[in-house]
Backbone and ligand atoms as CSV (ligand in chain L), in Angstrom:
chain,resi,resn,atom,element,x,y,z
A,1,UNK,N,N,89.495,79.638,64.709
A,1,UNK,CA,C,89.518,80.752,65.656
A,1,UNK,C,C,90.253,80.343,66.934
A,2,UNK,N,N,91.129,81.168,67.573
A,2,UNK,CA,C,91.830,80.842,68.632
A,2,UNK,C,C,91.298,81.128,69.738
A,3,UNK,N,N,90.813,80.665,70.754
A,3,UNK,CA,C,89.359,81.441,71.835
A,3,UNK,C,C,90.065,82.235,73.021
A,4,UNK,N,N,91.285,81.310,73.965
A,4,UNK,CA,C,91.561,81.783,75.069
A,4,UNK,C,C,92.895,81.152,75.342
A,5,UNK,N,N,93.693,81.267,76.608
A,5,UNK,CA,C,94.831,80.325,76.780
A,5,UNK,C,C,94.303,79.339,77.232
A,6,UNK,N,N,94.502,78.157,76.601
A,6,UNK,CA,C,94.146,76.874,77.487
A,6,UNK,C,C,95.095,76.042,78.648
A,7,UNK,N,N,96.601,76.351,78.361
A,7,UNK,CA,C,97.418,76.542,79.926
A,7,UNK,C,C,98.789,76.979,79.325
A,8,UNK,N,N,99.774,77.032,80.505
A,8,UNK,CA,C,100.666,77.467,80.333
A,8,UNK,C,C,101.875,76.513,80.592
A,9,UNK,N,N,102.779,75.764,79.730
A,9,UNK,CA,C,103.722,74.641,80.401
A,9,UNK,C,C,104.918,75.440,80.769
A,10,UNK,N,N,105.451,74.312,81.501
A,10,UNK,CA,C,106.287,74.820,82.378
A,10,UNK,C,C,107.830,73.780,82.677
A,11,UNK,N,N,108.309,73.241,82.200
A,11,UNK,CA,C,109.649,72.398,82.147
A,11,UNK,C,C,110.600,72.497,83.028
A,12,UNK,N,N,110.145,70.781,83.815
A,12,UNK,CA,C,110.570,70.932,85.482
A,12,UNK,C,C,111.893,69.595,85.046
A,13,UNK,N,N,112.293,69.922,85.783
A,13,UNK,CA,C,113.909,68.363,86.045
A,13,UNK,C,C,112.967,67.289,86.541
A,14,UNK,N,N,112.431,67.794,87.641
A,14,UNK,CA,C,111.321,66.319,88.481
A,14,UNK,C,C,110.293,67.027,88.982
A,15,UNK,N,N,109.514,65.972,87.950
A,15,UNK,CA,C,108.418,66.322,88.340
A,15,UNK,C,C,107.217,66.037,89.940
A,16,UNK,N,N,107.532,65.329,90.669
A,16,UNK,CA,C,107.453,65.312,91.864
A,16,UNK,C,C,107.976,66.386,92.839
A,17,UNK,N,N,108.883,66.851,92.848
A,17,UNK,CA,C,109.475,68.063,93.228
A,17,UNK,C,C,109.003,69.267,93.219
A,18,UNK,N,N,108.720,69.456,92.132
A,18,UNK,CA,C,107.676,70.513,91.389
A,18,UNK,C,C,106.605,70.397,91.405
A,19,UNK,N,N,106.076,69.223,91.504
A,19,UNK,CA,C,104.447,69.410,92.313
A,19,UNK,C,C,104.368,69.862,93.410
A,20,UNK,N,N,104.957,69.603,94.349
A,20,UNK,CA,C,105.123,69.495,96.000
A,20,UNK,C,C,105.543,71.673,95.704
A,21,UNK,N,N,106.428,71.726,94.984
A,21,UNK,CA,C,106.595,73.306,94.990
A,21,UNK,C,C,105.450,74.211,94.397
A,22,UNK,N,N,104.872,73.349,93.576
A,22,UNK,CA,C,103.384,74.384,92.894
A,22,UNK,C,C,102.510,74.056,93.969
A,23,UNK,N,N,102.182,73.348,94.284
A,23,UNK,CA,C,100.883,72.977,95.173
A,23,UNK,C,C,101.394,73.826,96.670
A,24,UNK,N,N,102.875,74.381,96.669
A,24,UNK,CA,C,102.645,75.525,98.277
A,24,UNK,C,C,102.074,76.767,97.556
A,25,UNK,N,N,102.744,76.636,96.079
A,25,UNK,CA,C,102.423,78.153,95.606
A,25,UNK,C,C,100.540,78.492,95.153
A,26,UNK,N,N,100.012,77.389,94.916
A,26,UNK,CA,C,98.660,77.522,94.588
A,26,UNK,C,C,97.842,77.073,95.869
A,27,UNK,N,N,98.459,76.626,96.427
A,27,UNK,CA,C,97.310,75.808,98.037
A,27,UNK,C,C,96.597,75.036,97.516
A,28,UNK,N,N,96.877,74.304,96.466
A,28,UNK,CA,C,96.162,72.925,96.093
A,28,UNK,C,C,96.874,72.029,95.459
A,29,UNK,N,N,96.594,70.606,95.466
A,29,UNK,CA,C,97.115,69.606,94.402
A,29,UNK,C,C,97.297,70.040,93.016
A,30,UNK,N,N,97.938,68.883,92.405
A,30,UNK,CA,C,97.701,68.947,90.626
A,30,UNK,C,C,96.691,67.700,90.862
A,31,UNK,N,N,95.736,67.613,89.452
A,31,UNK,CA,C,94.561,66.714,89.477
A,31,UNK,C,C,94.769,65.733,88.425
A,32,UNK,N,N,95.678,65.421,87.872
A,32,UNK,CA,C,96.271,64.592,86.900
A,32,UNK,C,C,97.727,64.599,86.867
A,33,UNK,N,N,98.151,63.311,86.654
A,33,UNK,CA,C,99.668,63.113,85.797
A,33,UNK,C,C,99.207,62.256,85.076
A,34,UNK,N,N,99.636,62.459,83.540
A,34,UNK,CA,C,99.679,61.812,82.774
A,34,UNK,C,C,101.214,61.728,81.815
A,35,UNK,N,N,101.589,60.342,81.162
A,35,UNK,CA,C,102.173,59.893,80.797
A,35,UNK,C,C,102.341,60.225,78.993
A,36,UNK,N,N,103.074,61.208,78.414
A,36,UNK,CA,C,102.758,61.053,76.833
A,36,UNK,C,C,103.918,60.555,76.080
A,37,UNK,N,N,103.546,59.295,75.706
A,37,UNK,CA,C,105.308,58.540,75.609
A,37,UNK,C,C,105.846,58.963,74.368
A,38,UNK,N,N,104.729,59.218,72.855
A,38,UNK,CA,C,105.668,59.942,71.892
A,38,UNK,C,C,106.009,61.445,72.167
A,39,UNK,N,N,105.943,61.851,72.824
A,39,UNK,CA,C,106.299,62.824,72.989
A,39,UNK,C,C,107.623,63.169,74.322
A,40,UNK,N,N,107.650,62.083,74.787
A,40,UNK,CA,C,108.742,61.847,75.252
A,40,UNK,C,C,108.633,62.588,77.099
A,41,UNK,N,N,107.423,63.257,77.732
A,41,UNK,CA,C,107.429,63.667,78.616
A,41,UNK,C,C,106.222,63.279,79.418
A,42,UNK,N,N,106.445,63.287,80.630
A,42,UNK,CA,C,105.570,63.574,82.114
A,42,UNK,C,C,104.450,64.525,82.121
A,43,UNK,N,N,103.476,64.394,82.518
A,43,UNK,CA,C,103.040,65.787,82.442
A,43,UNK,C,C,102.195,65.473,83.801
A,44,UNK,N,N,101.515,66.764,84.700
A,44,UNK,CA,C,100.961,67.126,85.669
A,44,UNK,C,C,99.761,68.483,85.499
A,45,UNK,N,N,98.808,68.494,86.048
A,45,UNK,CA,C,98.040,69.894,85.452
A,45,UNK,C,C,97.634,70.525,87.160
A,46,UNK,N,N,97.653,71.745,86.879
A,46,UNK,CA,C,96.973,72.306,88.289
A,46,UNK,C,C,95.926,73.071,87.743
A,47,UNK,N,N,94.933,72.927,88.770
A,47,UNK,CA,C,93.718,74.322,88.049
A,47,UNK,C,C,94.268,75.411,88.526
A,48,UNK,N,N,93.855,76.897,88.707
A,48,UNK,CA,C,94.440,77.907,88.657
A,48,UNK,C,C,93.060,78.644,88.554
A,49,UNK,N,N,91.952,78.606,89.474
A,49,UNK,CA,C,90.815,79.599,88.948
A,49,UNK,C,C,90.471,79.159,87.650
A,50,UNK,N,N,90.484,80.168,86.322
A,50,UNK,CA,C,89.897,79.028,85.052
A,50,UNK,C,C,91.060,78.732,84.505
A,51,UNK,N,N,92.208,79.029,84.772
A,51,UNK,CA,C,93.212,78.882,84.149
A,51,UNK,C,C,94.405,77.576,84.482
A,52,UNK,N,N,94.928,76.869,83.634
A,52,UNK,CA,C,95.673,75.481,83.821
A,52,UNK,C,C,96.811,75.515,83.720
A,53,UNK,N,N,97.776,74.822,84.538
A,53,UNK,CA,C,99.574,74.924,84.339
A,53,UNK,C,C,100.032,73.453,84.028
A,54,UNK,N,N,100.436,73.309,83.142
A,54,UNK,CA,C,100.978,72.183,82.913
A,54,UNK,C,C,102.473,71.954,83.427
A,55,UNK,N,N,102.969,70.961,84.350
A,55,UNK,CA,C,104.632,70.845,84.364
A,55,UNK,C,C,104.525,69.610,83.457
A,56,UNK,N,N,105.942,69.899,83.143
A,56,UNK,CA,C,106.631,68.779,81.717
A,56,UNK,C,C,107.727,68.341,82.675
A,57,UNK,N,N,107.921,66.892,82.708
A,57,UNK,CA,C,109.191,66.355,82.591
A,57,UNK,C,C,109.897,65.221,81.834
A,58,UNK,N,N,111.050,65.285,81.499
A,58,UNK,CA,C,111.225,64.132,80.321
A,58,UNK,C,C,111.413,63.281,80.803
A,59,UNK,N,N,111.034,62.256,80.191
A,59,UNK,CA,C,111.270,60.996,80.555
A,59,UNK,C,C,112.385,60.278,79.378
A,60,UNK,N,N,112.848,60.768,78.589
A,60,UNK,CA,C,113.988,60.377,78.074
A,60,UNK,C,C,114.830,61.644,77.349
A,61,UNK,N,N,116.086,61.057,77.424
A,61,UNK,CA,C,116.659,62.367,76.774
A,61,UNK,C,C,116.687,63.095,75.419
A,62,UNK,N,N,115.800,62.039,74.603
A,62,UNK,CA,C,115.722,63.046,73.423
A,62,UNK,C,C,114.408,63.485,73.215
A,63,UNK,N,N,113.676,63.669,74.417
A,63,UNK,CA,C,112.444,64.142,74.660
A,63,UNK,C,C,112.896,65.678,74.412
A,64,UNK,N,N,112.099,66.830,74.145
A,64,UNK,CA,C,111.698,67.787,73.662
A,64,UNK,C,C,112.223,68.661,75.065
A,65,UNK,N,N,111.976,67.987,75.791
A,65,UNK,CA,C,111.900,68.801,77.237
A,65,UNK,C,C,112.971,68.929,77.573
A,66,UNK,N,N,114.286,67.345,77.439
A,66,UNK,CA,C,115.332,67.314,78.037
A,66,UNK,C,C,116.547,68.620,77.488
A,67,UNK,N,N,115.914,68.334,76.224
A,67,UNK,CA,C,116.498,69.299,75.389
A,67,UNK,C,C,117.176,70.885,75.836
A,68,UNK,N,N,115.296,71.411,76.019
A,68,UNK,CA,C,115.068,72.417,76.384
A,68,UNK,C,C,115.410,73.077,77.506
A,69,UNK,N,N,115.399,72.148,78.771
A,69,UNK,CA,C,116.206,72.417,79.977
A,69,UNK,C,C,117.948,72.569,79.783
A,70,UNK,N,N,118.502,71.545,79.122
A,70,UNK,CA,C,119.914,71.593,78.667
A,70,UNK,C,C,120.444,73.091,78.621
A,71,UNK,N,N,119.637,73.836,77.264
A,71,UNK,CA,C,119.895,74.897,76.894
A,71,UNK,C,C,119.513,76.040,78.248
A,72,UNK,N,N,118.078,75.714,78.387
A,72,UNK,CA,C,117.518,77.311,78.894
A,72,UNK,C,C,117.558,77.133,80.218
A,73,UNK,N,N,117.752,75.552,81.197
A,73,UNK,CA,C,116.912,75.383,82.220
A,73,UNK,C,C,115.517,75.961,82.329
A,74,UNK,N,N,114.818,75.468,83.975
A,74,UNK,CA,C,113.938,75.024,84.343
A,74,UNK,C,C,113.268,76.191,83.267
A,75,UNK,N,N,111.734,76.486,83.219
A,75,UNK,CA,C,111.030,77.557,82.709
A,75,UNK,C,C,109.851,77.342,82.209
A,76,UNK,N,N,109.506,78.815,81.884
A,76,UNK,CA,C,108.077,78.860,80.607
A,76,UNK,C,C,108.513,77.961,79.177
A,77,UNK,N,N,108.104,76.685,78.758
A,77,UNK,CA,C,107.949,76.215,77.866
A,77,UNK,C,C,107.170,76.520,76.541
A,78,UNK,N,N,105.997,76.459,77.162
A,78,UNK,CA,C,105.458,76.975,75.842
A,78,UNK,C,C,104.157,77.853,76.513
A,79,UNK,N,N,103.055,78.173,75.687
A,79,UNK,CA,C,101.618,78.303,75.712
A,79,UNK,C,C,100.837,78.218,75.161
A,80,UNK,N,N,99.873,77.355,75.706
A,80,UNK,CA,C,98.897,76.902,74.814
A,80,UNK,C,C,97.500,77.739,74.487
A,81,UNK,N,N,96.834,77.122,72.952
A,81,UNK,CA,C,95.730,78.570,73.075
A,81,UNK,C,C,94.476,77.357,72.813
A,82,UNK,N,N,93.831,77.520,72.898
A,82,UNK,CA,C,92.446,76.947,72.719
A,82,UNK,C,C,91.696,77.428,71.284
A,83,UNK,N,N,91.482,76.136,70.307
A,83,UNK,CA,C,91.119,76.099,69.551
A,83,UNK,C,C,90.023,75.772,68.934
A,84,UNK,N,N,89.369,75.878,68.205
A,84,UNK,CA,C,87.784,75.267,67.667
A,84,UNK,C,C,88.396,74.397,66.616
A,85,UNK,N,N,89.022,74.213,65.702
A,85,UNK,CA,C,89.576,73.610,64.415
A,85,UNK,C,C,90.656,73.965,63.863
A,86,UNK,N,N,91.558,72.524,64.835
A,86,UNK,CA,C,93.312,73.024,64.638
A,86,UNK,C,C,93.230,72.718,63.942
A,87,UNK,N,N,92.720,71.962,62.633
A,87,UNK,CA,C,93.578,71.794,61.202
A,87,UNK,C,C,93.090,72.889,60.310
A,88,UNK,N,N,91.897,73.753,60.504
A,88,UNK,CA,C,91.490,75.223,59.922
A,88,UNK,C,C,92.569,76.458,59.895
A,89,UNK,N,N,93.355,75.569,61.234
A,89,UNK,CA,C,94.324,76.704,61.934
A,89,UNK,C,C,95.448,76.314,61.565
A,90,UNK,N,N,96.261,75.366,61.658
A,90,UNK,CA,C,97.493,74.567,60.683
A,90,UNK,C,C,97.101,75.357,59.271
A,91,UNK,N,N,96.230,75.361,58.530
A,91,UNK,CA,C,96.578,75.594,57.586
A,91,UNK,C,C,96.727,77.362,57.448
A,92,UNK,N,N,96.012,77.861,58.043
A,92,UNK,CA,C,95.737,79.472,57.943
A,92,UNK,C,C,97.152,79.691,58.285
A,93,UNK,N,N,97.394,79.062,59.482
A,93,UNK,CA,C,99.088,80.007,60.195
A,93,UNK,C,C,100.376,79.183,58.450
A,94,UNK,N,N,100.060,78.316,57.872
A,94,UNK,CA,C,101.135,77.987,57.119
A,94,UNK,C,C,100.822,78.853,55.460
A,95,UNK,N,N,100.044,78.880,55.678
A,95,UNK,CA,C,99.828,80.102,54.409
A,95,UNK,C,C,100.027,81.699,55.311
A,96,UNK,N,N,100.218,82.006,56.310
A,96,UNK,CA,C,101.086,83.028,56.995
A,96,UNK,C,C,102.325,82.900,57.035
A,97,UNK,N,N,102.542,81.638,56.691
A,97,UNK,CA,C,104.073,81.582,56.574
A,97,UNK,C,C,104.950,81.334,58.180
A,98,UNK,N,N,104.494,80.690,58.726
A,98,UNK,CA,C,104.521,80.090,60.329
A,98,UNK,C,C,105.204,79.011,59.950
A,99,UNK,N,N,105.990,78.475,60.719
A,99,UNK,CA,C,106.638,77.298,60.931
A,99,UNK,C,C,105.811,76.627,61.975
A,100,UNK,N,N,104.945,75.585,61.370
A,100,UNK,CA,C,104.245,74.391,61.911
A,100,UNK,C,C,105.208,73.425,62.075
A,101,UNK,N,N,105.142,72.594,63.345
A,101,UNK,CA,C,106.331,71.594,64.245
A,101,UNK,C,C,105.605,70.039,63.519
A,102,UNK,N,N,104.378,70.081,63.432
A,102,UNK,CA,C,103.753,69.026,62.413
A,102,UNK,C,C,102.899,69.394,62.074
A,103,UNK,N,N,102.595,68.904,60.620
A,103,UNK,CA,C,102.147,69.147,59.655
A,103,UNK,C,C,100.135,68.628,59.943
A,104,UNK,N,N,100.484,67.340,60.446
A,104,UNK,CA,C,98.840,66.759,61.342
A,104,UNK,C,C,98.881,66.944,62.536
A,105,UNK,N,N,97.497,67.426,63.263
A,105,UNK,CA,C,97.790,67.332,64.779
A,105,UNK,C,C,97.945,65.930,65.394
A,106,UNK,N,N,98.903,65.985,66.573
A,106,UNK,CA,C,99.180,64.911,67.243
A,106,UNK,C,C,98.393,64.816,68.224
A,107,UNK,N,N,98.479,63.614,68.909
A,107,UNK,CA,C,97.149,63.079,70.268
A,107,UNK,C,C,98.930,63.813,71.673
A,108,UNK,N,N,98.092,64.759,72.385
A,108,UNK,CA,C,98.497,65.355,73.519
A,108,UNK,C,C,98.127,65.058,74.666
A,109,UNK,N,N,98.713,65.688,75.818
A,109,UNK,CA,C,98.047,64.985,77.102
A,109,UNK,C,C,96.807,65.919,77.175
A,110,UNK,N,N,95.673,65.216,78.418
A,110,UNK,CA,C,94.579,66.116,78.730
A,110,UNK,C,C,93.924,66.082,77.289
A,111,UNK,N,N,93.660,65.162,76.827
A,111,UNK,CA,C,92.813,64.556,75.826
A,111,UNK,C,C,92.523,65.514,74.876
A,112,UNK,N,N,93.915,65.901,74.442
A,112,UNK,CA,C,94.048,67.325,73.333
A,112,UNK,C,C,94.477,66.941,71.861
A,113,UNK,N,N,93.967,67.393,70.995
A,113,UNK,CA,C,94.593,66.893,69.646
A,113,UNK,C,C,95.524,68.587,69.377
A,114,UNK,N,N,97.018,68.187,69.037
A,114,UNK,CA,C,97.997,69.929,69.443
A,114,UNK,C,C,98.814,69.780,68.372
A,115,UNK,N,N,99.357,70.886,68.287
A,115,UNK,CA,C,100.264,70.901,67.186
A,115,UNK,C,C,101.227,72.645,67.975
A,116,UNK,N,N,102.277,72.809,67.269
A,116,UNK,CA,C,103.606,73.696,68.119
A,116,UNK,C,C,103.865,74.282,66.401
A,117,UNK,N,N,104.068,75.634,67.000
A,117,UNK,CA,C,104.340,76.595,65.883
A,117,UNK,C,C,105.633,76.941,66.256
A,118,UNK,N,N,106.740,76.837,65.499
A,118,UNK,CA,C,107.930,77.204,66.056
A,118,UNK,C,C,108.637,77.904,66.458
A,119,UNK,N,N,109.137,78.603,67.283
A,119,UNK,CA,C,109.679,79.702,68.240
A,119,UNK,C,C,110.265,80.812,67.302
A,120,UNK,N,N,110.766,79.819,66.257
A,120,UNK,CA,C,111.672,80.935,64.988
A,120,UNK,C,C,110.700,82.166,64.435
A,121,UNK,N,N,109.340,81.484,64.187
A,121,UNK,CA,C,108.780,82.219,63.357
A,121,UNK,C,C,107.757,82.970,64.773
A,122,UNK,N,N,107.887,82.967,66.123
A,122,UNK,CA,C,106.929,83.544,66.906
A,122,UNK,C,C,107.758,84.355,67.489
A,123,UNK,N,N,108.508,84.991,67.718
A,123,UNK,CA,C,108.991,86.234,68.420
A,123,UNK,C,C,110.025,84.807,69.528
A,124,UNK,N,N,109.846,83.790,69.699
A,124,UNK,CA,C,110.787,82.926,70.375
A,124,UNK,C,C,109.992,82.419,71.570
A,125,UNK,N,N,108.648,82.812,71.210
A,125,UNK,CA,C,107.476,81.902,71.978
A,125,UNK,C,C,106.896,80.200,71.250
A,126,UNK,N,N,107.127,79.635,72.272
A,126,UNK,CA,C,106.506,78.435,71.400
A,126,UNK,C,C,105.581,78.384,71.675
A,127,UNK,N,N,104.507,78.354,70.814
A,127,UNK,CA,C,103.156,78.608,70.898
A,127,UNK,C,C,102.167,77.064,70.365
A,128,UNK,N,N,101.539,76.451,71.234
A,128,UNK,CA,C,100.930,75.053,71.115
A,128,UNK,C,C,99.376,75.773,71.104
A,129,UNK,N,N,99.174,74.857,69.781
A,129,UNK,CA,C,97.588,75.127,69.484
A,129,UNK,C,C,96.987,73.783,69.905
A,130,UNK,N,N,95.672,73.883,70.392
A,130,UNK,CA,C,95.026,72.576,70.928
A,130,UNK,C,C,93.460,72.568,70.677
A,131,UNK,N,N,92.570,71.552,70.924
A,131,UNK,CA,C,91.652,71.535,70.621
A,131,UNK,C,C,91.058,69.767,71.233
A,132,UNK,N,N,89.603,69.984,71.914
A,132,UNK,CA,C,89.347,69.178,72.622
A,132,UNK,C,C,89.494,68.062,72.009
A,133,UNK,N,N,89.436,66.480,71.805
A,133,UNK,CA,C,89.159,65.394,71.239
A,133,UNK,C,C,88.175,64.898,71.388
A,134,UNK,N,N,86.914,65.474,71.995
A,134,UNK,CA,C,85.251,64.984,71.967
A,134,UNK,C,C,85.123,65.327,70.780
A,135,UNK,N,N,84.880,66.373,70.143
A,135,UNK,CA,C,84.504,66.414,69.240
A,135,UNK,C,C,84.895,66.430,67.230
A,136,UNK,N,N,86.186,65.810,67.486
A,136,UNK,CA,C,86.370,65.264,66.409
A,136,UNK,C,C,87.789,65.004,66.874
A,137,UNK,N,N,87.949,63.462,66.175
A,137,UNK,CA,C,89.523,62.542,65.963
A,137,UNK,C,C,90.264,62.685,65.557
L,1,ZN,ZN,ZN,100.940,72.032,76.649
């Protein structure tokens, strides 16, 4: 079951820059940066009331992100939804006939086990499913 949005990313050039610019636009800090090296990006979170923004920045160029800026610049990256049992959900969306980005969920930042449904098969939303890592590995 998919419950709610769990945040919204956002694909910055620098990410320092873009903190300093979200934090005039929200009147607060971000409360984490974290580092996700297979995945090739930076990441930062702001709260938002109940709601979370993730900025992305790459840290190498064949990171996902660098990519993505190339083509689209800065922007909405993806969105994430909050999950009870992403591999219940991997499989339901691939018998819908969804283009799953991997096949197992991967370890994400903000202690998420995620997986990315591909833009082709979503209207050209990339849509990241997630799900806490307390309660199962
Ligand atoms: Zn995300």
């Amino acid at each position: 079951m998919i419950n709610k949005i769990e945040h919204i990313g956002i694909a910055v050039k620098d990410i320092k820059t873009s903190n300093e610019l979200f934090e005039k636009i929200f009147g607060k800090p971000h409360y984490k940066i974290e580092e996700v090296e297979n995945e090739g990006v930076k990441t930062s979170f702001f709260k938002v009331g109940i709601n979370k923004i993730e900025l992305l920045e790459a840290t190498n160029e064949d990171s996902p992100i660098a990519k993505f800026i190339k083509t689209k610049g800065e922007g909405i990256h993806h969105i994430a939804f909050e999950v009870d049992d992403i591999e219940a959900e991997i499989s339901r969306l691939k018998k819908e006939e969804f283009i799953v980005l991997n096949e197992k969920p991967k370890i994400g930042a903000d202690n998420k086990l995620i997986v990315f449904l591909h833009p082709k098969s979503t209207n050209g939303v990339l849509i990241e499913l997630c799900q806490e890592r307390t309660n199962k590995e």
